[in-house]
C-alpha positions as a Markdown table, in Angstrom:
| # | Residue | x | y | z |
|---|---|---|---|---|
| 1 | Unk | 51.3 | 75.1 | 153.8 |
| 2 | Unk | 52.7 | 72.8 | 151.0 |
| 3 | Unk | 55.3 | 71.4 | 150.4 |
| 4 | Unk | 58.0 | 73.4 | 148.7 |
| 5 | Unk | 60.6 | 70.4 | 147.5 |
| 6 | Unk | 63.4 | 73.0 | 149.0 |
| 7 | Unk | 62.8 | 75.7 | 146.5 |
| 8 | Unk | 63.3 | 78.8 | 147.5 |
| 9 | Unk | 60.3 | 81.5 | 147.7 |
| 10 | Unk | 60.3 | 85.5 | 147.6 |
| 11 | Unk | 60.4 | 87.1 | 150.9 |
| 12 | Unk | 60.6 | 90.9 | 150.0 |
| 13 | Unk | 60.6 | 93.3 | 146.5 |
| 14 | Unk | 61.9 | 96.4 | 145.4 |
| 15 | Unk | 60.0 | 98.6 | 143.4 |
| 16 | Unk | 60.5 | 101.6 | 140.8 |
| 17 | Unk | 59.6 | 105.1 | 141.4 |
| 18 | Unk | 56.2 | 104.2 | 139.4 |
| 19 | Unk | 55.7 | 101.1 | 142.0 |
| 20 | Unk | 56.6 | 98.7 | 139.5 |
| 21 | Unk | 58.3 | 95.7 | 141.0 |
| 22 | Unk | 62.1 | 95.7 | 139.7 |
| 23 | Unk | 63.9 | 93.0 | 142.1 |
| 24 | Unk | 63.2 | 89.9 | 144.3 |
| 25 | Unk | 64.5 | 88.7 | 147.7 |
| 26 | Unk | 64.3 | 84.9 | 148.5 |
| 27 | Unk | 64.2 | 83.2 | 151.4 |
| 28 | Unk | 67.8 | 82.1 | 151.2 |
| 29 | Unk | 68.9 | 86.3 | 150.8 |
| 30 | Unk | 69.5 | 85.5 | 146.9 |
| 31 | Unk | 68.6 | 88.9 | 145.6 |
| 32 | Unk | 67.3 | 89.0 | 141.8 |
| 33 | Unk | 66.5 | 91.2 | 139.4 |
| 34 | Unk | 63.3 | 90.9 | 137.1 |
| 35 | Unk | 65.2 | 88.8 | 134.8 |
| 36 | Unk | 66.9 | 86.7 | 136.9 |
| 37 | Unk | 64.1 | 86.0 | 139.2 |
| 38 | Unk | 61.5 | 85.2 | 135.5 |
| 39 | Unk | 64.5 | 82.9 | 135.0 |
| 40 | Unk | 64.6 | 81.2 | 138.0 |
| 41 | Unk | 60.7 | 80.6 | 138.2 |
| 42 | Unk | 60.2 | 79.1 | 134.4 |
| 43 | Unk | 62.9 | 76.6 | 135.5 |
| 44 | Unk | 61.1 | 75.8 | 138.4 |
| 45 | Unk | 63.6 | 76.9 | 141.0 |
| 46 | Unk | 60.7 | 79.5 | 143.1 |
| 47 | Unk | 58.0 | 78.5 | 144.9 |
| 48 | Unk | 54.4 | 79.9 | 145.0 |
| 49 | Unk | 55.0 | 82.0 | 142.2 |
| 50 | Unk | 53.9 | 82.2 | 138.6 |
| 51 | Unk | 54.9 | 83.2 | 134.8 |
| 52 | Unk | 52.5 | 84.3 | 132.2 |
| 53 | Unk | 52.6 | 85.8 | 129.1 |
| 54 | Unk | 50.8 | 89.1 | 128.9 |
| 55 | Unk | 51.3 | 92.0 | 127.1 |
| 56 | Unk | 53.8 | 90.8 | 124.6 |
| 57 | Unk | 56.3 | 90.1 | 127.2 |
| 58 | Unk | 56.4 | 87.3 | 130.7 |
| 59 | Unk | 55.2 | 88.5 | 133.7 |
| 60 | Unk | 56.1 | 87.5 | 137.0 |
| 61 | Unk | 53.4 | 87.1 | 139.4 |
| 62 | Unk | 52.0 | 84.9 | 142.8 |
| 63 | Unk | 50.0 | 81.8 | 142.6 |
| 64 | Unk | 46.6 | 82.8 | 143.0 |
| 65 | Unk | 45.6 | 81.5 | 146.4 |
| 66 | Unk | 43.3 | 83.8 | 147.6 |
| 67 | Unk | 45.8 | 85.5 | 150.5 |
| 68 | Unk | 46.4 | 88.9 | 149.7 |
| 69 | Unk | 49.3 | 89.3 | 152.2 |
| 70 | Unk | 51.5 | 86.7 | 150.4 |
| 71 | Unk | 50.9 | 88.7 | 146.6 |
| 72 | Unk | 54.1 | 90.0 | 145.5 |
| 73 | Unk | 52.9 | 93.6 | 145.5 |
| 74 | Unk | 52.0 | 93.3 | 149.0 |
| 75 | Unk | 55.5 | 91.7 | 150.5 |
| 76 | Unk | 57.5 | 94.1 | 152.0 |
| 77 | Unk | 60.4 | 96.5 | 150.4 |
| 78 | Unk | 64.0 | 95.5 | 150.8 |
């Protein structure tokens, strides 16, 4: 595993009724919301994870790395 610099990284999501993912869980017990959590990532403050711009809007998602357990879809539900 890398090394993270002593960011913090998402542990667990919540999802909307449509399976959307609404809020983040970091490893410190920080929870965020979509916002907050897009926030922290384009100043740097999350590791392993990714913003784009897709859709006319950002989008939060995991560095591609080829694990499928660590994607954010797959993390488990807080």
């Amino acid at each position: 595993m890398s090394q993270d610099d002593g960011k913090e990284h998402i542990v667990a999501v919540r999802k909307n009724d449509d399976g959307d993912l609404i809020a983040f869980q970091t490893s410190s017990g920080r929870q965020l919301d979509y916002v907050e959590a897009l926030n922290d990532a384009k100043a740097g403050k999350l590791a392993h994870v990714d913003v784009f711009h897709k859709y006319g809007r950002d989008i939060l998602r995991s560095e591609p790395d080829g694990i499928k357990e660590n994607n954010l879809d797959n993390l488990p539900e807080f």
